[in-house]
C-alpha positions as CSV (number, residue, x, y, z in Angstrom):
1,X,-42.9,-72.3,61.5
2,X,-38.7,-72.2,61.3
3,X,-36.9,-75.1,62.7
4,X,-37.3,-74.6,66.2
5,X,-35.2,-75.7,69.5
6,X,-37.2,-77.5,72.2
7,X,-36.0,-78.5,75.7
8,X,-38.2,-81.7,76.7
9,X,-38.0,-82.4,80.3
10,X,-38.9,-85.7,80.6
11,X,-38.9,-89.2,82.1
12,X,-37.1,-91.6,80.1
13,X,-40.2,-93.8,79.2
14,X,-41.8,-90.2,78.3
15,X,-39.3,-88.7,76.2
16,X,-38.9,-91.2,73.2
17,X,-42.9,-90.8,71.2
18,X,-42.2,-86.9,71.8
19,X,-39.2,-86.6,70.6
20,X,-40.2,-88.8,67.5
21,X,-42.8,-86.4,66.5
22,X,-41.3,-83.8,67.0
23,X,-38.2,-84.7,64.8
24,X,-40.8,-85.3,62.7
25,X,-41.5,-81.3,61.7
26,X,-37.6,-81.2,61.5
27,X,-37.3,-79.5,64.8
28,X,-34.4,-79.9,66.7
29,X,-35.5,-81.8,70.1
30,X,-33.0,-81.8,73.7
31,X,-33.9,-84.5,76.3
32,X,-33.1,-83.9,79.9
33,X,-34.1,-85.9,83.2
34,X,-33.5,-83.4,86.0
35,X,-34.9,-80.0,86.6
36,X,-31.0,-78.6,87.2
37,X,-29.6,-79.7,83.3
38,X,-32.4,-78.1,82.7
39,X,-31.2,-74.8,84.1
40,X,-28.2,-75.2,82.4
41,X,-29.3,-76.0,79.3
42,X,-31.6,-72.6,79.4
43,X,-28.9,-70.1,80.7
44,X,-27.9,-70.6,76.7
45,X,-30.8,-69.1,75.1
46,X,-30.7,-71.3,72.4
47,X,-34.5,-72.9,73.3
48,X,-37.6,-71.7,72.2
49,X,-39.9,-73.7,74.7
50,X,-39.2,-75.9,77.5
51,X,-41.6,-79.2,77.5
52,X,-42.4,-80.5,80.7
53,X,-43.7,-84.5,81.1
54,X,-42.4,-86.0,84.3
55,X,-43.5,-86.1,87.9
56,X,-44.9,-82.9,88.9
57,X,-42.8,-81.5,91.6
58,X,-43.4,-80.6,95.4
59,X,-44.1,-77.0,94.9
60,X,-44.3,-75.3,91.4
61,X,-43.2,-71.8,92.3
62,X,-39.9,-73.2,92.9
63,X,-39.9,-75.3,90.4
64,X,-40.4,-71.6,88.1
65,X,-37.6,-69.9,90.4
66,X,-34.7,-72.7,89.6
67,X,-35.5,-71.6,85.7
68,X,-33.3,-69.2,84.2
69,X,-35.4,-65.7,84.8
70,X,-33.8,-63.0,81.9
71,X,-35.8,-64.8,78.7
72,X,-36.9,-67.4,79.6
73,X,-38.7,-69.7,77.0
74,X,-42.3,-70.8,77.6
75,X,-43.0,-73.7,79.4
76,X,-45.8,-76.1,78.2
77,X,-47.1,-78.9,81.1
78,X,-48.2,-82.1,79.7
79,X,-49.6,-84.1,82.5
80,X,-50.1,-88.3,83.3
81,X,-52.6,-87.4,85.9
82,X,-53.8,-83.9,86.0
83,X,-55.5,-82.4,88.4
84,X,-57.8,-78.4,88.8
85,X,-55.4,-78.1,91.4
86,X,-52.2,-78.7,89.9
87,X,-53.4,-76.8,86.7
88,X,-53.9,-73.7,88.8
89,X,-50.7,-73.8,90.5
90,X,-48.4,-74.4,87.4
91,X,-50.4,-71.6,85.8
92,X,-50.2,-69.2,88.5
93,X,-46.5,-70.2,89.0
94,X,-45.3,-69.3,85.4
95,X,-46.6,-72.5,82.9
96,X,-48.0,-71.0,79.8
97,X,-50.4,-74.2,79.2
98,X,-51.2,-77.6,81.3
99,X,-52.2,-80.4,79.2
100,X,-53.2,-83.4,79.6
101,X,-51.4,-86.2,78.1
102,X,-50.7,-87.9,75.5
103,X,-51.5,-84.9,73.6
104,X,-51.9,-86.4,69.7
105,X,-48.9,-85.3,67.7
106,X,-50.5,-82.6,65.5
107,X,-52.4,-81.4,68.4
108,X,-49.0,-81.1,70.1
109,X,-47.8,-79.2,67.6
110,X,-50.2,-76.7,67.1
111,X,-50.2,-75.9,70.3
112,X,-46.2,-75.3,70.3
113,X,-46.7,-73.0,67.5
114,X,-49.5,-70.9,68.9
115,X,-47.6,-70.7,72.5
116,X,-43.9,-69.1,70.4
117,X,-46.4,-66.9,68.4
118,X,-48.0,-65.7,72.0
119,X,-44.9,-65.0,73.5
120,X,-43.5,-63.4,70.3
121,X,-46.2,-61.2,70.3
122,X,-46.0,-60.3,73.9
123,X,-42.3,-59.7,73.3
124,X,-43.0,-57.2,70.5
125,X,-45.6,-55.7,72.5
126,X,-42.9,-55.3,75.7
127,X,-40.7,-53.5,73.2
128,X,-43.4,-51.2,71.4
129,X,-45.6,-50.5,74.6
130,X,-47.3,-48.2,72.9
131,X,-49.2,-50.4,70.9
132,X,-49.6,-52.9,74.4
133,X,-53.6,-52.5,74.2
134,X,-53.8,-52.3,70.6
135,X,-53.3,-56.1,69.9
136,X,-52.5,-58.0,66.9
137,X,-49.9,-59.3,64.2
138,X,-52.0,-59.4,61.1
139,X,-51.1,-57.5,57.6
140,X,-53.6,-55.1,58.7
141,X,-53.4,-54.1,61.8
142,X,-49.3,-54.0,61.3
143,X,-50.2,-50.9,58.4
144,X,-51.9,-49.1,61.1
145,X,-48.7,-49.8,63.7
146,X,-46.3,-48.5,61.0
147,X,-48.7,-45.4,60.1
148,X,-48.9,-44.6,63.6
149,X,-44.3,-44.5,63.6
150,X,-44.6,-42.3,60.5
151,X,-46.4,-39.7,61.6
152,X,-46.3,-39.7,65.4
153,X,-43.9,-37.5,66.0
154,X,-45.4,-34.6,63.5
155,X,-47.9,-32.0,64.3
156,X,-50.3,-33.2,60.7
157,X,-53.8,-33.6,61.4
158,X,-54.9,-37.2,61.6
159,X,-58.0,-38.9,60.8
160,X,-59.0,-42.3,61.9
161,X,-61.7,-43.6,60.4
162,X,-64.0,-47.0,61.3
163,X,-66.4,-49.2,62.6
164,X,-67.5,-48.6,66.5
165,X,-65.5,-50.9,68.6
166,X,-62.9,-50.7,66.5
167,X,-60.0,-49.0,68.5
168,X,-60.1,-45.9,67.3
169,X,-59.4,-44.1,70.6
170,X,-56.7,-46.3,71.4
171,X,-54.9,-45.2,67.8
172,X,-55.2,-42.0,68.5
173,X,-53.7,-42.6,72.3
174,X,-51.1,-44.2,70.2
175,X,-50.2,-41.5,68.4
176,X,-50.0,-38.9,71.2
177,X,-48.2,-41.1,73.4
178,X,-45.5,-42.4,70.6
179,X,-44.6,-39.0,69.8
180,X,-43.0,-36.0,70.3
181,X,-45.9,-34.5,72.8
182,X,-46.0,-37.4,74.7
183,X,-45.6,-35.7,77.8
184,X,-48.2,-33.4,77.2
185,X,-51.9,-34.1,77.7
186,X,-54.1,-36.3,76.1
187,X,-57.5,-34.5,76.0
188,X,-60.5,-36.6,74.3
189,X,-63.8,-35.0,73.7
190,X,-67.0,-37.7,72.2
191,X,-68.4,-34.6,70.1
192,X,-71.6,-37.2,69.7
193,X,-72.1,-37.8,73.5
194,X,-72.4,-33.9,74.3
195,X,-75.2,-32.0,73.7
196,X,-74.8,-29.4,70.6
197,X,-75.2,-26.3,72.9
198,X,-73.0,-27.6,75.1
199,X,-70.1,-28.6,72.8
200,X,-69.2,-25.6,71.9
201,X,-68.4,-24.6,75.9
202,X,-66.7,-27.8,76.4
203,X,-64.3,-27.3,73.4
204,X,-63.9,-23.3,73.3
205,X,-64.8,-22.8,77.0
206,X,-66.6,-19.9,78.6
207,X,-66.1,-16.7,80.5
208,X,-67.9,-16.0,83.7
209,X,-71.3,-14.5,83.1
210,X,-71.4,-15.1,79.4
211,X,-74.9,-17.2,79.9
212,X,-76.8,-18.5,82.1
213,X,-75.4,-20.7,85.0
214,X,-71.9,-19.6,83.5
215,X,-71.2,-18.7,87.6
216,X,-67.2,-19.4,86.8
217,X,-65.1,-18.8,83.9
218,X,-64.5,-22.0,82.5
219,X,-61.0,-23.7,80.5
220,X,-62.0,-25.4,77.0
221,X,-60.2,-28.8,75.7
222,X,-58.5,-26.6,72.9
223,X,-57.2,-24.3,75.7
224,X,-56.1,-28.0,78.0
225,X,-54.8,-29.0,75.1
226,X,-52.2,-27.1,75.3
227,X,-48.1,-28.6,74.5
228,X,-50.6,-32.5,73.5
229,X,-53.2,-33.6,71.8
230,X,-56.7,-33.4,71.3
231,X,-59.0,-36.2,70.1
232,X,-62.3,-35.1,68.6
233,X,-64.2,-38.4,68.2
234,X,-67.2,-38.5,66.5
235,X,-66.2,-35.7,64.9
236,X,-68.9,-35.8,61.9
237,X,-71.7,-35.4,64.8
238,X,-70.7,-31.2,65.2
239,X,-73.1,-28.7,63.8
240,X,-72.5,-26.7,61.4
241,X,-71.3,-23.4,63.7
242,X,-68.9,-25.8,65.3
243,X,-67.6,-27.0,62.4
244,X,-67.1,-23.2,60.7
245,X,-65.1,-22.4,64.4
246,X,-63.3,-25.8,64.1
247,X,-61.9,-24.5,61.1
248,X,-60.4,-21.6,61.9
249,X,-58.8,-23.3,64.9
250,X,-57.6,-26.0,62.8
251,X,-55.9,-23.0,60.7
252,X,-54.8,-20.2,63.5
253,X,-54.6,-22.5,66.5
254,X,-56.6,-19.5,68.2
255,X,-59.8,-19.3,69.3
256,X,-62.1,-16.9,71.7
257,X,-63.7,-18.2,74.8
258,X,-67.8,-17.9,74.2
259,X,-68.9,-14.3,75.8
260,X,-64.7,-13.6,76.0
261,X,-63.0,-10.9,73.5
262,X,-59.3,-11.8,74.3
263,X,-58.0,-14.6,71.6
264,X,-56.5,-17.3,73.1
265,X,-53.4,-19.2,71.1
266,X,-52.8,-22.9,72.3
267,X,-50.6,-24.9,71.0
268,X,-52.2,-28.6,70.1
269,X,-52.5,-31.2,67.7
270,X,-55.6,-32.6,66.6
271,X,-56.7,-36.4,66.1
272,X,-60.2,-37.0,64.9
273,X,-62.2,-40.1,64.5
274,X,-65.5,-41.2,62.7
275,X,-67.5,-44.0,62.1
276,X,-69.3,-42.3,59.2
277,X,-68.5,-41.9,55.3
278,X,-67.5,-38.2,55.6
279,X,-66.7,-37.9,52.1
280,X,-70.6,-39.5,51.8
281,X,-71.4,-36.7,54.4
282,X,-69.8,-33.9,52.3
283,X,-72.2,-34.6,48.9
284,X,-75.1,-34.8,50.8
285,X,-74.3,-31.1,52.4
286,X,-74.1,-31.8,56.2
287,X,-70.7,-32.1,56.5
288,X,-68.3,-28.9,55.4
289,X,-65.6,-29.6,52.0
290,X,-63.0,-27.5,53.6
291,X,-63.5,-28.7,57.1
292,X,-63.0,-32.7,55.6
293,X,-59.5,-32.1,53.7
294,X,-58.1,-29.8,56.5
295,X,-58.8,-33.2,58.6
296,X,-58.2,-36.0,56.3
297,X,-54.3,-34.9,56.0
298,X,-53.2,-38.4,57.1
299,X,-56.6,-41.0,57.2
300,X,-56.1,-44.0,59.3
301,X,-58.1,-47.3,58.7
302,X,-58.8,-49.0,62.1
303,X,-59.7,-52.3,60.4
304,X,-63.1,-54.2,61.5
305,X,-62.3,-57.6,63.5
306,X,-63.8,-59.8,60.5
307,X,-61.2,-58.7,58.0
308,X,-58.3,-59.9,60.4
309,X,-59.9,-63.1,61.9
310,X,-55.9,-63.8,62.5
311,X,-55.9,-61.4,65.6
312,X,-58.6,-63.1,67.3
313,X,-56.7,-65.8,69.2
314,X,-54.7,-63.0,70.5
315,X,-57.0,-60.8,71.6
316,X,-58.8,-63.9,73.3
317,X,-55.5,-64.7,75.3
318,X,-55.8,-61.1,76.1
319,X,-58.7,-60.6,77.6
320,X,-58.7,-63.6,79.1
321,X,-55.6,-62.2,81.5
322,X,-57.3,-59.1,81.7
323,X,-60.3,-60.7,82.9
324,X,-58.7,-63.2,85.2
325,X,-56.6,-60.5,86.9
326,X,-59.9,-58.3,87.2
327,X,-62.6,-60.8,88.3
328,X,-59.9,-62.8,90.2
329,X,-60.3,-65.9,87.7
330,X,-58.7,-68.7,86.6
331,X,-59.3,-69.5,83.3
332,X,-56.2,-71.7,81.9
333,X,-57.4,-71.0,77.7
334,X,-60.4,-71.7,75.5
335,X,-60.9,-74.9,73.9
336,X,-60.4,-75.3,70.0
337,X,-64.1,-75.7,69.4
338,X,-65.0,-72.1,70.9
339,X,-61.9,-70.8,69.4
340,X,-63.2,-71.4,66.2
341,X,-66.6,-70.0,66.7
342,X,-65.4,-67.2,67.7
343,X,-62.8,-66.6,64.8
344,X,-65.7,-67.8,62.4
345,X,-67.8,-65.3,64.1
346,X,-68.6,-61.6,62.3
347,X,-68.4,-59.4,65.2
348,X,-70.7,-56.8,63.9
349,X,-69.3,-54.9,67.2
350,X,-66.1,-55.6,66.9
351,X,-63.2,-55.7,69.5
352,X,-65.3,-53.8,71.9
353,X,-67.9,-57.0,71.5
354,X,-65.5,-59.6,71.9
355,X,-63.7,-57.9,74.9
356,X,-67.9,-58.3,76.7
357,X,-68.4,-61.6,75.3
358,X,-64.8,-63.1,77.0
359,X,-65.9,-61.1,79.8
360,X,-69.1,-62.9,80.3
361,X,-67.6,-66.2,79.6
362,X,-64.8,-65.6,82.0
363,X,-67.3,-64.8,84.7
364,X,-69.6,-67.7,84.1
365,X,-67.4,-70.1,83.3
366,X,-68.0,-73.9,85.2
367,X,-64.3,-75.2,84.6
368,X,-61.0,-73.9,84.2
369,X,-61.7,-73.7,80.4
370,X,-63.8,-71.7,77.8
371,X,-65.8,-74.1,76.2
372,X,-68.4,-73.8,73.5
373,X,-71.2,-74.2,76.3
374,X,-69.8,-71.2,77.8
375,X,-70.3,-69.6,74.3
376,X,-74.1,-67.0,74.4
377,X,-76.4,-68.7,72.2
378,X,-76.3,-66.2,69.4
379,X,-72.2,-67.6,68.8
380,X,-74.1,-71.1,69.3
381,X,-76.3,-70.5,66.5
382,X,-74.6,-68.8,64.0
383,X,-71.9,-71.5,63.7
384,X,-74.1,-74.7,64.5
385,X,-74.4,-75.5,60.6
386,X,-70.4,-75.3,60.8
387,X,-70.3,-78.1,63.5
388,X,-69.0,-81.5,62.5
389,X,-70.9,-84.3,62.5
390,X,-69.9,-87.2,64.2
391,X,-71.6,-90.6,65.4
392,X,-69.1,-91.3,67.5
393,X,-65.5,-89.6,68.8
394,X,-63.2,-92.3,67.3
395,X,-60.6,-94.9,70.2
396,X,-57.7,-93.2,69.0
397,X,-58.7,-89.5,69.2
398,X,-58.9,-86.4,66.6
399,X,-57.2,-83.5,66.6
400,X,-60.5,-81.3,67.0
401,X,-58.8,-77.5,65.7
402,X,-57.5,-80.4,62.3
403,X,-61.5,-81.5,61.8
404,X,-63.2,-78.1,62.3
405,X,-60.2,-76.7,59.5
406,X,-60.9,-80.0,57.1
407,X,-64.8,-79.1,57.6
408,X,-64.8,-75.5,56.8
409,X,-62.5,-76.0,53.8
410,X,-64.9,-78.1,52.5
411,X,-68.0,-75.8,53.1
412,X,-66.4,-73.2,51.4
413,X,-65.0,-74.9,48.5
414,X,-69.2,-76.0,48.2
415,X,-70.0,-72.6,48.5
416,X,-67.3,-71.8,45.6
417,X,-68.7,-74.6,43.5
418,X,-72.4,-73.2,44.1
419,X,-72.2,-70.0,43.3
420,X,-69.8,-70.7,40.0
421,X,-66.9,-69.2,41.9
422,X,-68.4,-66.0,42.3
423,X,-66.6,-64.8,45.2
424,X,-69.0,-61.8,46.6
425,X,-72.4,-64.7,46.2
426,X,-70.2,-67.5,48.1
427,X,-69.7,-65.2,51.0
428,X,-73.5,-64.2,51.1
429,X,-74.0,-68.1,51.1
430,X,-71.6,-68.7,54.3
431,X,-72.9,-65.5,55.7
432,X,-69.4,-63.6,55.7
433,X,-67.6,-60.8,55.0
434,X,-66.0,-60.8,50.9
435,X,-62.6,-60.4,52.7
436,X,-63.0,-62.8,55.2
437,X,-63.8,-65.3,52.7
438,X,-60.8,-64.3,50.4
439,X,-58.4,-64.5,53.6
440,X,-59.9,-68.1,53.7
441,X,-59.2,-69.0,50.5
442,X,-55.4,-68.0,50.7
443,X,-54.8,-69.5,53.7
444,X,-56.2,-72.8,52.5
445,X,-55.0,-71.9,49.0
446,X,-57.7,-72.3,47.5
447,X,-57.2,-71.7,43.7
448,X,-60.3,-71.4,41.2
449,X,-60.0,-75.1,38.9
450,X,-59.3,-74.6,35.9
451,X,-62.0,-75.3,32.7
452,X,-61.7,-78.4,30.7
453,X,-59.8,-77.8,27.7
């Protein structure tokens, strides 16, 4: 990370092995003794994080209220003492972490990094609220946020296509709400989740006495549509008729309702999704040619949560405040060991799987953090081989997130060795996705040796 500005707020006996190593990663370190200086110092907006080590004070919320309010950096706790109770209270009160301390240097400043990231994330998210429940800053997931501002604010048919519990919903929420009919409605329709018979009343509607129980003239989605959008998901699961009537509403934008003669002209755009290899479903025969270009105009990825491992820290601080604010919690973080099974982890479900799997820790959790025996046992077991070994935790300490990095580095490069370098067998060895592996490999740069001359 750049050369960052810290405020440490410290006691003199405190402030001198901190400041050491954090001059150390060339970052440019401020001690002050007194909770006012402090203030001062922040009204400047030259910090990125304020680091608290001294006496806890008498009541935390006013501690928070002396602090500068209009960006404000985040504050980090490290604590002599702590205590569940003080943890809670500088948490609740505004502290992004409580720690207990010493904190080993390294540990110190990963945890520095991660807490800027967070915030800068959450500050991007504040100024693109659109995209505030689609969470993430990987290469990825930033393609679909910049495919989303090029095309928001047309009327072009979009397809997004994925894995289930991928988000596909909330792109397409993205794009209605981004652009230009943003004040119209958003009308989603799960074409797999109603019955084909009924599908074609839902989408078309129906005029009184056109079948039977048809005791009321009914309104379609198309017809509700009307001035916003309409989201087709599970679009590939239409019959055949539907998809011959879908066509010509695709190209009139008119439509009849079923047992009705007058045609009906609404004024939407369509967003469809799948989780299905439509151009697949086209050579087999069960999904129409002309229906699949007329949607595929503009084709979205929504990428699977194994090929941007990166976002899952995030999307763990998430839904950890979602959950604590839901099931009136108090869960402070998760500790590095469960944070690395669950980044190691496939998620065959996706975001929609680790969103249930925080939730169930969150609500079963014994302490005030996640902890790999909060973790269900199928997480347990799939990264058990990936655990360290270790006799004995050593006088001085580890930096645990360092020793589960070192050990995986090395699995992999065994893998590597094993298979001869043949990317595609080393990932069926370690039980990953080929692009989870390769993302490994770059971020431990990882380079293929070359042959003896």
């Amino acid at each position: 990370m750049d050369k960052l500005s810290i405020l440490l707020l410290a006691d003199p006996r405190e402030a001198a092995p901190i400041t050491k190593a954090l001059q150390e990663r060339q970052w440019l370190v401020t001690t002050v003794q007194e909770v006012g200086e402090a203030a001062c110092r922040l009204r400047d907006g030259q910090y990125q994080l304020l680091l608290f080590q001294a006496d806890p004070p008498k009541d935390w919320p006013s501690f928070f209220a002396a602090l500068p309010a209009a960006d404000a950096p985040p504050v980090l706790v490290l604590a002599r003492q702590p205590t569940i109770g003080e943890a809670v209270a500088a948490v609740r009160a505004g502290a992004a972490d409580y720690l207990q301390a010493p904190v080993p240097a390294g540990q110190l400043s990963d945890i520095i990094e991660r807490t800027i990231a967070a915030r800068a994330a959450a500050a991007d998210r504040a100024r693109h609220p659109v995209f505030a429940n689609i969470i993430g800053q990987s290469e990825k997931i930033k393609k679909v946020f910049s495919l989303v501002e090029k095309v928001c604010d047309t009327d072009t048919t979009v397809l997004v296509h994925g894995e289930s519990g991928t988000g596909k919903e909330l792109i397409a929420r993205a794009l209605h709400y981004q652009g230009a009919r943003r004040t119209g409605p958003f009308v989603p329709v799960n074409c797999g989740a109603i019955p084909g018979e009924l599908l074609e009343s839902e989408l078309f509607g129906h005029e009184k006495g056109a079948f039977t129980h048809a005791i009321r003239t009914r309104v379609g989605r198309f017809e509700m549509g009307h001035g916003g959008t309409v989201f087709l998901d599970e679009v590939s699961e239409m019959s055949p008729m539907l998809q011959v009537k879908l066509l010509r509403v695709l190209q009139e934008r008119e439509f009849e309702r079923i047992g009705g003669t007058k045609t009906i002209k609404s004024d939407f755009r369509v967003v469809a999704a799948t989780n299905r290899d439509l151009e697949e479903e086209v050579r087999q025969g069960s999904f129409r040619e002309d229906l699949y270009y007329r949607l595929n105009v503009i084709p979205i990825e929504a990428p699977p949560l194994r090929e941007r491992p990166s976002d899952i820290p995030l999307l763990v601080s998430h839904f950890i405040e979602k959950f604590n604010a839901s099931k009136h919690k108090t869960i402070s973080g998760v500790s590095s060991g469960a944070l690395a099974c669950l980044v190691n982890f496939d998620w065959p479900g996706n975001v929609r799987e680790l969103e249930n799997v925080i939730e169930r820790m969150v609500i079963l959790a014994t302490s005030d953090e996640l902890t790999e025996e909060d973790l269900p046992g199928r997480l347990r077991e799939k990264n058990g081989t990936a655990r360290v070994a270790v006799e004995a935790v050593p006088d001085e300490g580890f930096v645990l997130s360092e020793v589960v990095a070192d050990f995986e580095q090395r699995l992999i490069i065994q893998a590597l060795n094993q298979t001869g370098w043949v990317k595609n067998q080393a990932a069926k060895l370690l039980n990953v996705n080929r692009t989870t592996l390769l993302e490994k490999m770059k971020r431990y740069n990882l380079i293929q040796p070359s042959a003896p001359a």
